[in-house]
C-alpha angles and dihedrals in degrees: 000000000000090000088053091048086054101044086056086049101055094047088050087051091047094045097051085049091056092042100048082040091062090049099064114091110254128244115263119205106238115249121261120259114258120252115262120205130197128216117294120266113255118224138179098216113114144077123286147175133200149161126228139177128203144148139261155190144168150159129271123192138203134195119177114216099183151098079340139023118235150160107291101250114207129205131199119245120195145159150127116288129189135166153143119274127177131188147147127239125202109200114208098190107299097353118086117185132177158143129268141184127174139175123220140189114225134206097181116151141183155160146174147150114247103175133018111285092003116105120187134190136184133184127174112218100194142349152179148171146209115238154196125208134194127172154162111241113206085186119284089007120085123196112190150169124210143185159153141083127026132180131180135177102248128199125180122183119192120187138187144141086280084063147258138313124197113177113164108195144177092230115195119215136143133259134195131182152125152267161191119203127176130195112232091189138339093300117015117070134175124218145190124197142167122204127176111205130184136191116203134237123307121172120211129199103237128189105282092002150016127260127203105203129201127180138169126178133209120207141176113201136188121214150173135212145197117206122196120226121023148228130337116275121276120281119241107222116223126209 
């Protein structure tokens, strides 16, 4: 009898446990934390196009060979270019390198008088150039050099009291410079770059004589690009 009273006893006790037990709220997991993400990386690499517009000047001598030798005389050419360029840039790490062409404009004018009664001119119509570029990115600032091929339409006019020369030619050179570019946002950047370009030697039979030219020409230019795409994707932040 006593061992059936404990045993009662024991399963009350047990039922009441379970059923104060279920009672109780449950434990819920806390939630996860939810994923930051930091600004996206910028980078240089893509495709653009632009347009820019710049001044320049330069230097055209002129040394007459015939029928007299004489002091070269050199004349001042100057004048407003602008244009279109296009290019891609491919960014290593911090090194960004590409390619670049553009197309110009140019308003580039001069004149002298290299020997008594002979008056010459040149002007250069338009002009361009193939390029290389390498630089060194600080973010969103971009510090380069670039070089490489230039070409230009040339005409040069001589006139005496022999007569008169007209020869309109695409003269080939080489230029070399360098720049600063910054990215206002993910697509739009601003630039400022130098080149120095020159064009070699051409001799041109001019009335009574004959005239070797040489002209180079120095020019700052502002610009502005478009690159397609943007930047790289967000960065998930880890804890």
């Amino acid at each position: 009898m006593r061992n059936i009273l404990l045993s009662a006893v024991a399963l009350s006790a047990l039922a009441i446990g379970s059923a104060s037990a279920a009672d109780l709220p449950r434990r819920q997991a806390a939630p996860a934390p939810a994923p930051v993400y930091a600004a996206p990386i910028f980078t240089w690499t893509g495709f653009y196009v632009g347009g820019q517009i710049g001044y320049a000047w330069g230097t055209t001598k002129n040394n007459v060979t015939f029928p007299f030798v004489g002091p070269s005389v050199s004349y001042d050419g100057n004048g407003v270019v602008g244009g279109v360029h296009a290019g891609y840039n491919q960014q290593f790490g911090s090194i960004v390198a590409g390619l670049e062409g553009d197309f110009e404009a140019s308003g580039i004018r001069g004149s002298g008088s290299p020997a008594a009664g002979l008056f010459v001119r040149s002007r250069t119509d338009w002009q361009g150039s193939v390029r290389a570029r390498l630089g060194y990115a600080f973010d969103r600032v971009l510090v380069y050099g670039t070089g490489g091929v230039a070409f230009q339409n040339y005409k040069f006019e001589a006139f005496s009291g022999a007569g008169a020369l007209s020869n309109s030619t695409t003269r080939a050179g080489w230029t070399i410079g360098a720049g600063v570019e910054y990215a206002i946002d993910n697509n739009w950047s601003a630039r400022l770059e130098y080149r120095y370009a020159d064009f070699g030697k051409r001799s041109y039979g001019v009335p009574g004589g004959i005239v070797q030219v040489k002209n180079d020409d120095h020019t700052v230019r502002l610009g502005v690009s478009y690159r397609f795409g943007g930047p790289a994707g967000p960065v998930l932040a880890r804890y």
